[in-house]
N, C-alpha and C positions, 0 to 999 in steps of 0.2 A: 055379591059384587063381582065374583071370577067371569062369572054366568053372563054378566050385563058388561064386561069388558072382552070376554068374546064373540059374543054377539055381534056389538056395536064393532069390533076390530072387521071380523066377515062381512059384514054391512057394507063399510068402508072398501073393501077389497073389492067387492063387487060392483060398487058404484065407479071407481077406480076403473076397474076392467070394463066395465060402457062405455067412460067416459076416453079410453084408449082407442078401443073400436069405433065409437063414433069419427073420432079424428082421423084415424087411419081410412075410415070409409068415405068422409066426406072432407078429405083433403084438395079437392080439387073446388070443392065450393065453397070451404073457408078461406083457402088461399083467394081466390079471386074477390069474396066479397072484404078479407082483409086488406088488400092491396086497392083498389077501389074504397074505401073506406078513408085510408090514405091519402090518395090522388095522387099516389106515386102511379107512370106511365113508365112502358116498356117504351128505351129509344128507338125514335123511329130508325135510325141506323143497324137495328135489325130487323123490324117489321117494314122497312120501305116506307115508313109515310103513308098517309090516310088516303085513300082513293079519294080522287078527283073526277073519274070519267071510266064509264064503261060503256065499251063499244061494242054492240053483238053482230057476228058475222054469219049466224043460222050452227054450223058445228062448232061452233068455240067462241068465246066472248076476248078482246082488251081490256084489261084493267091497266087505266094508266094511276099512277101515285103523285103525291106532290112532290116537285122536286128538295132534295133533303140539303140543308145547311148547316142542321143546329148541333151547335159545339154546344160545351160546359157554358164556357161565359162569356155568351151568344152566336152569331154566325160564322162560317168558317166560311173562307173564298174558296174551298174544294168542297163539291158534294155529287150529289149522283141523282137520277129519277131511275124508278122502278118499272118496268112494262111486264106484266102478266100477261101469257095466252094460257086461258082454262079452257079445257075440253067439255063439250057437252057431249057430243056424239063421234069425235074423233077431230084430230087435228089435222090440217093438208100435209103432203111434203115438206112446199115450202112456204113461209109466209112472209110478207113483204108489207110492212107498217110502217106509214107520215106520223109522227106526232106532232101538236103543236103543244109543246109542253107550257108556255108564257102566254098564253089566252089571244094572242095578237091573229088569230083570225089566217096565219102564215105556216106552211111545216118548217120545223125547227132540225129533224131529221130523217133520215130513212132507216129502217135496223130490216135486215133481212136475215130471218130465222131458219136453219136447214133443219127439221125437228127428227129425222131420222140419227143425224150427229153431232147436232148441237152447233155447232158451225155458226158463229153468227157475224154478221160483217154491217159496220153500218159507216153512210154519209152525213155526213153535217153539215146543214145549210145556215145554221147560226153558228157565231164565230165561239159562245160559251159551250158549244158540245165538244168533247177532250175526245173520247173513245170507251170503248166498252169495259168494264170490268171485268162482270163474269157474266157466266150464262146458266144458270143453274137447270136441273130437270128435277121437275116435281112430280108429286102423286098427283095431279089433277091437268099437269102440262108443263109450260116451260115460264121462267123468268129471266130477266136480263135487268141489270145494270149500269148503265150508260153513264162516265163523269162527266162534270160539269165544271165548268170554271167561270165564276162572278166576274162581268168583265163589265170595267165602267164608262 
């Protein structure tokens, strides 16, 4: 009986010890397919909201987002749009982007990007563009966010 109680106790330990490793190893695929299984979603209030438009310019592509509103418990009159420049084979100087963020077929703004300091400076031809946030530098280029104000 000792015999068959240590046995089955190291059995245990071992199984134990897979079952740690497995986890440790494939943390990044349980978490995603846990959180997805869910339908819990990362706010877009850090991910910028779901692309709507990408623009390719031959070295770098636009990615524009959709403009972001959503509160807890529903819309907020303050939000922001996202504009990504990704580099494919290098960035210009400087680059100088219309968006038309409201589909109306009009540029809604101008944002002029200096990519060597970040510098960014933009016009508003709609009266719900506020000004820029920030202007972040990423591993693949640069992003800006521009607030918005719901105007009725």
């Amino acid at each position: 009986m000792g015999r068959l109680k240590s046995v089955l106790g190291y059995t245990l330990a071992v199984l134990a010890s897979l079952i740690v490793l497995a986890t440790f190893f494939g943390n990044d695929y349980f978490s995603y397919k846990f959180a997805s299984a869910t339908g819990i979603k990362v706010s877009p209030w850090y991910t910028g909201g779901e692309i709507v438009k990408i623009v390719e310019h031959g070295t770098y592509r636009t990615i524009i987002h959709r403009p972001v509103y959503d509160g807890l418990m529903g819309e907020r009159r303050e939000g922001f749009i996202q504009i990504k420049w990704q580099s494919t084979a290098g960035l210009p100087p400087m680059i100088r982007e219309t968006v038309d963020y409201d589909g109306y077929d009009k540029a809604d703004f101008l944002v002029t990007l200096d990519t060597a300091t970040g510098e960014t400076t933009l016009i508003g031809y709609n009266p719900a563009v506020v000004s820029v946030k920030k202007t972040y530098k990423l591993d693949t280029g640069w992003a800006v966010r521009i607030l918005l104000r719901k105007v009725s």
